[in-house]
N, C-alpha and C positions, 0 to 999 in steps of 0.2 A: 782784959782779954777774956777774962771768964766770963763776965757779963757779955760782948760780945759773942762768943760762941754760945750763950744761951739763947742770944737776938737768932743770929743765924739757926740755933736748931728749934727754937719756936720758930722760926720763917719756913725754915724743910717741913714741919708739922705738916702746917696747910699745903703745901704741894704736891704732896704725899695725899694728903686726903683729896684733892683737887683729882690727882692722876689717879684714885681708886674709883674716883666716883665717874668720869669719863671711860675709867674700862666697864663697869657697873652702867653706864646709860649705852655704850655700846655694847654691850650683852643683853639690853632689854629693847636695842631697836631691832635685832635680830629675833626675836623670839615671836613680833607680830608679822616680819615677813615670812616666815613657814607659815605662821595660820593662814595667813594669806592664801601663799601657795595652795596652802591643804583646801581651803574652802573653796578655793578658783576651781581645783581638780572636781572635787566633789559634784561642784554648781554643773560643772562640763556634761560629768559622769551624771549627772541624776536629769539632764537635759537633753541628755544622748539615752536614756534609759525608756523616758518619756517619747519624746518622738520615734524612737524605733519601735514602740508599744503601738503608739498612733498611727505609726505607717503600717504595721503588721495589720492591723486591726482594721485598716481602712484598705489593706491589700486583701484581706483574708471577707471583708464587705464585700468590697466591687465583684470578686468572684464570685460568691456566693448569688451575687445577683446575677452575674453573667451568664453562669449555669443554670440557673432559674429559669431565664429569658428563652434560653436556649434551646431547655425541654420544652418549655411554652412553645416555642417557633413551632419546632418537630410536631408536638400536637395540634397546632391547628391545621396541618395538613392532612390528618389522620380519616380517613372516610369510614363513616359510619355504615358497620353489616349493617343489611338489611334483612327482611324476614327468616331471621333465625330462631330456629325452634329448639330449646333446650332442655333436657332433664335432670334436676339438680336433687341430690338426695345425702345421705339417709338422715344424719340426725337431727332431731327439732327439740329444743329445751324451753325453760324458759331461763334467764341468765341476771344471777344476782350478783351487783359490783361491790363489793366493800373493799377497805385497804385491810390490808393483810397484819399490820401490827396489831390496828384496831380490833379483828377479828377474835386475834391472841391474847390481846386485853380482853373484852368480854369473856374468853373462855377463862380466864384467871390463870393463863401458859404463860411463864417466865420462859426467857431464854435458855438455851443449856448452856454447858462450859464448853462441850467441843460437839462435834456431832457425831452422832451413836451409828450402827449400822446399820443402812438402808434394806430395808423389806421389800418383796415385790407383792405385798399384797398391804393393805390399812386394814389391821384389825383392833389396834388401839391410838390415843392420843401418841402417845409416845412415835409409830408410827409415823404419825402424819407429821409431828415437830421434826422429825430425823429426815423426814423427805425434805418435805417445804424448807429444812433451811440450807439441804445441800444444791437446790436449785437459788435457794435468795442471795447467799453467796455468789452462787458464775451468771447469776442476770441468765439464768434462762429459762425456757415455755414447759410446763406438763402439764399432764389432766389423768388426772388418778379416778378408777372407779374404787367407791368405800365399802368394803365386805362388810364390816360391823351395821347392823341397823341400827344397835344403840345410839354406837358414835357416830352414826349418821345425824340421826333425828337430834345429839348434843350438838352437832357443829350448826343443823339448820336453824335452828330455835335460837342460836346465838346472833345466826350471819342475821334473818329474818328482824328480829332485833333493833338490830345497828338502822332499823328503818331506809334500807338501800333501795338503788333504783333497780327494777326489775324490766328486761328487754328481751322481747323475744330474739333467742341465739339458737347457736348448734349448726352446726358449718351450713347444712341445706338452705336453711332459712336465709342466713345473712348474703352466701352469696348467689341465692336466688332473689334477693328483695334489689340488688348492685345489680345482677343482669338484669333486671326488668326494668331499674332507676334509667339506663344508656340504649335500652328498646329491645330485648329479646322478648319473645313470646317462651313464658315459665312454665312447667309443669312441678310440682315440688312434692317430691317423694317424702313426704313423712306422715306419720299418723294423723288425720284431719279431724284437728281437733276445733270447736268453737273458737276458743279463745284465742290460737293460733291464728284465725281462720282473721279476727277483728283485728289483730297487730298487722298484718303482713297487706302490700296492696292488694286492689281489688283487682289489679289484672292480672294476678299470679294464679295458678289452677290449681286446687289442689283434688285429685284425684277420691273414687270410697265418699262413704258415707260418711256423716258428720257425727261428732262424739263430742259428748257434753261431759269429758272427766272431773272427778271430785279433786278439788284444787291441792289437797292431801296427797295425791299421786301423780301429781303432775312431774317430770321428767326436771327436775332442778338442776342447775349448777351454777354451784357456788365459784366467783373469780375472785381473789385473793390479787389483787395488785399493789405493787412495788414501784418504787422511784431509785434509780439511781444515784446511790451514794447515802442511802435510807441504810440508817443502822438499827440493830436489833441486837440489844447486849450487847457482843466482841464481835458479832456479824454487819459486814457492810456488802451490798447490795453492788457490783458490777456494772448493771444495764437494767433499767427499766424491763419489769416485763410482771407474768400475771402465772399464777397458779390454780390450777382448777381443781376443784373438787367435787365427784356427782356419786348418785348412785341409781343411774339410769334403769329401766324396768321396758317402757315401750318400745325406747328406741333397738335396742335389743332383741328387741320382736321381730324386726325390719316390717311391723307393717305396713310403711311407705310402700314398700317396696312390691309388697301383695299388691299393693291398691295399683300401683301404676303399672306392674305385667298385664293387668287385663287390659289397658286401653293404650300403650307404647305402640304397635303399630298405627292406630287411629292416626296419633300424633304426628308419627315417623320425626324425630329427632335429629338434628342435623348433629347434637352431641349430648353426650350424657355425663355427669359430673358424679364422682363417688366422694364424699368423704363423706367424715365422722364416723367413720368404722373404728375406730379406737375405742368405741360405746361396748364395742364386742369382747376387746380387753379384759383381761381378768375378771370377764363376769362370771358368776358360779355358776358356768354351764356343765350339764354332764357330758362326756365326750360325745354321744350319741346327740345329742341338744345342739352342740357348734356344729359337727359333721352338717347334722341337716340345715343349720342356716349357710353355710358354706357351700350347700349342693344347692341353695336354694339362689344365693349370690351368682353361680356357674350357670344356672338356670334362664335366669333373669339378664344373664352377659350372651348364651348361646343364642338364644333369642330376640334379640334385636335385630333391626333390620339395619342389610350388608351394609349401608353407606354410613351409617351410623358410626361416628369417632366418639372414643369413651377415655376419658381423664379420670387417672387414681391421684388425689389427694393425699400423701402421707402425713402422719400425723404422728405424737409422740406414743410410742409401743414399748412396753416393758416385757411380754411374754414372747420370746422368740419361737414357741412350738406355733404357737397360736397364729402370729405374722408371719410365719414360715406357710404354715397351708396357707392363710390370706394371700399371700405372696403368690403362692401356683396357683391359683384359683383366679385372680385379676391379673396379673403383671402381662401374661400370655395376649391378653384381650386389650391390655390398653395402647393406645394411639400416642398417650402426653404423662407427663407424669409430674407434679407439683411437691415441691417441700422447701423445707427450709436450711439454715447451715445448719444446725442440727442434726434435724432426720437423714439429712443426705449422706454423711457417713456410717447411719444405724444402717440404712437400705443396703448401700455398699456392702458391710459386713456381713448383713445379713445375708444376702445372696453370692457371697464370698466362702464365707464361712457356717455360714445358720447360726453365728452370735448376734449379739446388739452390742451397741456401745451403749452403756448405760445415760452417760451426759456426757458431751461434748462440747469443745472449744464453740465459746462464742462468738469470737472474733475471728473468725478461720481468714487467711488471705484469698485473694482474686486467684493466686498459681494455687491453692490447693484445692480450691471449690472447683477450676477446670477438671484437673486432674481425676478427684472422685468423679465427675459428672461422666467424663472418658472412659475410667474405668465401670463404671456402671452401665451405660452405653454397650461398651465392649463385650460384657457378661451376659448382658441381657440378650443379645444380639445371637450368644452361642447356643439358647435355650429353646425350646421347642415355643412356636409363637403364631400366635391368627392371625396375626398382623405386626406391619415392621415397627417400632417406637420409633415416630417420628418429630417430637417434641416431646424436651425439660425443661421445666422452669424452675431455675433457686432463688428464692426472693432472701433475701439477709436485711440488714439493718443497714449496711454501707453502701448496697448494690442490689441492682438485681440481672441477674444470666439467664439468657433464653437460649439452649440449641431447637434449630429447626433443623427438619432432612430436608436438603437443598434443592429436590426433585419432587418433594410433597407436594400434591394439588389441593391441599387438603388447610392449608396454612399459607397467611401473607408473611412478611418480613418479617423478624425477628425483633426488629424495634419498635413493631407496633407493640408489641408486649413490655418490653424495657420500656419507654418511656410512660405510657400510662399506668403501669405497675407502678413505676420509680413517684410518680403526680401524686397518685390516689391513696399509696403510703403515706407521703409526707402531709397531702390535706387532711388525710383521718387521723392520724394519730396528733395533728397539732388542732384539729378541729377548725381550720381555715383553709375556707375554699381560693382566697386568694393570696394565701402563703407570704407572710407577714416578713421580709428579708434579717428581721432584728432577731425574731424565733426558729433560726435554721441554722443549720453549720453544716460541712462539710467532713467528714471521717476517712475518706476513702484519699489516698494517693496521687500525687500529679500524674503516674504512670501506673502502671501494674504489669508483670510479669504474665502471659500467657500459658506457664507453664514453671511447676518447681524444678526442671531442668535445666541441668548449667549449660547457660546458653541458647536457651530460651527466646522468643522475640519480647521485647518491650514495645506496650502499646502508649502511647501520652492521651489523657485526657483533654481533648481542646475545650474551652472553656465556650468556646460562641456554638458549636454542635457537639456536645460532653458527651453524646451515643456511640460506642465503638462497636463497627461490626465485621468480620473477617471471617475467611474461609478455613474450617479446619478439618480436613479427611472431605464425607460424606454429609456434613453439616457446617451450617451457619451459625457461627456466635454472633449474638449482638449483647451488651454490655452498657447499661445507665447507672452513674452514678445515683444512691439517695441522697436528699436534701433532708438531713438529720433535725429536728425537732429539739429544739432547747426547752421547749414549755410544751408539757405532753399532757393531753387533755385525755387521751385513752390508748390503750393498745390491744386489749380485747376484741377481736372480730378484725383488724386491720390485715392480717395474714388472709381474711377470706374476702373481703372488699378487694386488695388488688389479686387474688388470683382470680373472680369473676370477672375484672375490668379486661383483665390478661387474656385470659379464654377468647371474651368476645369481639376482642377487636384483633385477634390471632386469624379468626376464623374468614376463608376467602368468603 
């Protein structure tokens, strides 16, 4: 019996291990169905992760072309002014491009730790690092004049250097060289100089005798440009954009400006274009010295002949006494007024209050660039004036807004400005005339609010005609999407390329 029960419990042994190892092969069949499971999920998810990448991608394409095509449509209907006569002035440089790190490299400028407090004048390095890097941070535009000579002649001798391209610039020029490229007949107020005289075409006029200056005192300015998402020590860079630095002498003189009071009538002008007055910024004038180029600007605006429409160009201003008389001195006279999101809320303020906003939001919405454009409208309107402001243009990076006065004989639609502003943007700064659909993108909203008021109308972008235009009070809004540039070949001079395109094909 004993031996029996030993058969028997050697028999239970292996039965035992039999049923261990059957629960042990069904705990390891389970363990490759969840991987399973998990990898199916996965495969699904990283399938569905892909194609809805692919469809965004290829939805976020087709638009991009659709709105292309679109403006394209719009512009080929667009009719070409004919003999128009214009006078585009004040300032003429010559314009050196370097990148703005490189710059910093040469001078042997480290970064800072944070940023120091901003000056309203450049009388040393320190200075100009505390500026330059509180604009490379918010991606936006300035152009400082440099009080020091020293550190003047330190920063040229470095830009110089860096063996950059040099192009004749300074708002007159550039968008005098754009009206004359699409058939205006030029008059270009600035100092006539030789070398000016061989950059620029031949069928631009330039008024005054000819000046052979020593290339030592030529009107320089230095562009410092940026790329977006360009870091600099703990600083990262917003938006593409360029920072000037000059320490202009002629322009300042306004001798354009002598030169072309004597023969404006001859001309007779069917418009006259001011910018680059920002030259007159913190220059070391004595107040006696701005007074008379200010009486001389008043001068030169009283006398023109009546049919004559005059466009102020704003531009970036640090001195509010300074752009406060500028301000009474032009605003009264002008017909149009040009800027950008930026300047457009300095203007505001500044004829609000007599402050400046020192830098402002770069990325402003469609409802608040109405609203300032409104409010500025509105103010200006209550102010003693020669004539009614019957066009704004805000050119931005997402969009561009044109008000016209609805009863102006004086201006065509409103879209003729949006849409070839919005073209001439996106071809200059990507350097392709025929706007490449793989180097563009789209920033601006399916819709935009007309207003930061609750309640508001919402306008929808259509994609086959993307131009929105509508009635609001005593003006016509029209509204074009920009077609955003992924590969940006320049952005220096682009603010004055589509406000020339803008003007001239504004004009009835």
């Amino acid at each position: 019996m004993a031996i029996t029960r030993r058969k028997l419990h050697a028999t239970d042994e292996p039965s035992s291990s039999s049923d261990n190892k059957d629960v042990d092969e069904s705990k390891t069949r389970r363990i490759p169905l969840k991987r399973k499971i998990s990898a199916a999920f996965f495969f699904f998810l990283s399938a569905f992760i892909v194609l809805y990448l692919v469809f965004t991608t290829y939805q976020r394409h087709w638009r991009v072309n659709t709105i292309k095509k679109g403006l394209v449509d719009i512009e080929k209907d667009i009719v070409l002014p004919e003999n128009k006569r214009i006078v585009v002035g004040i300032g003429g440089c010559l314009d050196v491009f370097v990148h703005a790190v490189d710059l910093m490299d040469a001078l042997s400028i480290s970064p800072p730790d944070e940023v120091g407090e901003i000056s309203t004048s450049l009388n040393s390095m320190e200075d100009v690092v505390n500026e330059f890097v509180t604009f490379f941070q918010e991606g936006a535009a300035a152009e400082r004049y440099v009080q020091s000579e020293e550190l003047w002649l330190t920063i040229r001798k470095a830009a110089l250097g860096l063996k950059p391209e040099l192009k004749l610039g300074g708002n007159g020029p550039v968008i005098a060289k754009r009206m004359a490229e699409e058939g205006a007949e030029v008059l270009l107020a600035i100092q006539n100089e030789k070398i000016y005289r061989d950059l620029v075409m031949e069928d631009i006029k330039f008024p005054g005798e000819i000046l052979d200056t020593e290339a030592e005192t030529f009107d320089l300015h230095i562009i410092l440009e940026f790329d977006k998402g360009e870091t600099w020590g703990d600083f990262v860079s917003n938006r593409g954009n360029r920072y000037i630095l000059h320490r202009d002498y002629h322009n300042a003189q306004l001798k354009g400006l002598t030169a072309v009071s004597s023969v404006i009538h001859e001309f007779n002008p069917h418009l006259v274009v001011l910018g680059g007055l920002q030259m007159l910024d913190t220059y070391p004038f004595t107040e006696e010295e701005l007074n008379a180029r200010l009486e001389q600007i008043e001068d030169f605006l009283n006398n023109l002949p009546k049919s004559t429409l005059v466009h102020f160009e704003m531009a970036s201003f640090v001195n509010p006494t300074f752009l406060k008389k500028l301000s009474d001195v032009i605003l009264p006279h002008a017909d149009s007024l040009g800027m950008n999101e930026q300047e457009l809320p300095n203007l505001v303020s500044l004829v609000k209050t007599g402050n400046l906003v020192y830098i402002s939001d770069s990325k402003v919405k469609v409802s608040k660039t109405m609203d300032y454009t409104r409010e500025l409208v509105a103010t200006l309107s209550l102010l003693p004036r020669h004539t009614p402001l019957s066009r704004v243009h805000v050119h931005t990076l997402a969009y561009q807004a044109v008000f016209t006065l609805r009863e102006s004989s004086e201006w065509m639609s409103g879209i003729t400005t949006a849409v070839k502003s919005s073209l001439t943007a996106t071809r200059y700064v990507c350097g392709d005339e025929s706007i490449d659909s793989n180097n563009i993108k789209m920033i601006l909203d399916d819709s935009f609010s007309s207003s930061s008021i609750p309640g508001s109308k919402r306008i929808p972008i259509i994609d086959t005609t993307p131009v929105s235009c509508w009635p609001d009070g005593p003006f016509e809004i029209c509204l074009s999407p920009v077609l955003v540039c992924t590969i940006i070949k320049q952005t220096a001079g682009g603010g004055d390329n589509l406000t020339g395109v803008g003007l001239f094909y504004h004009l009835k």
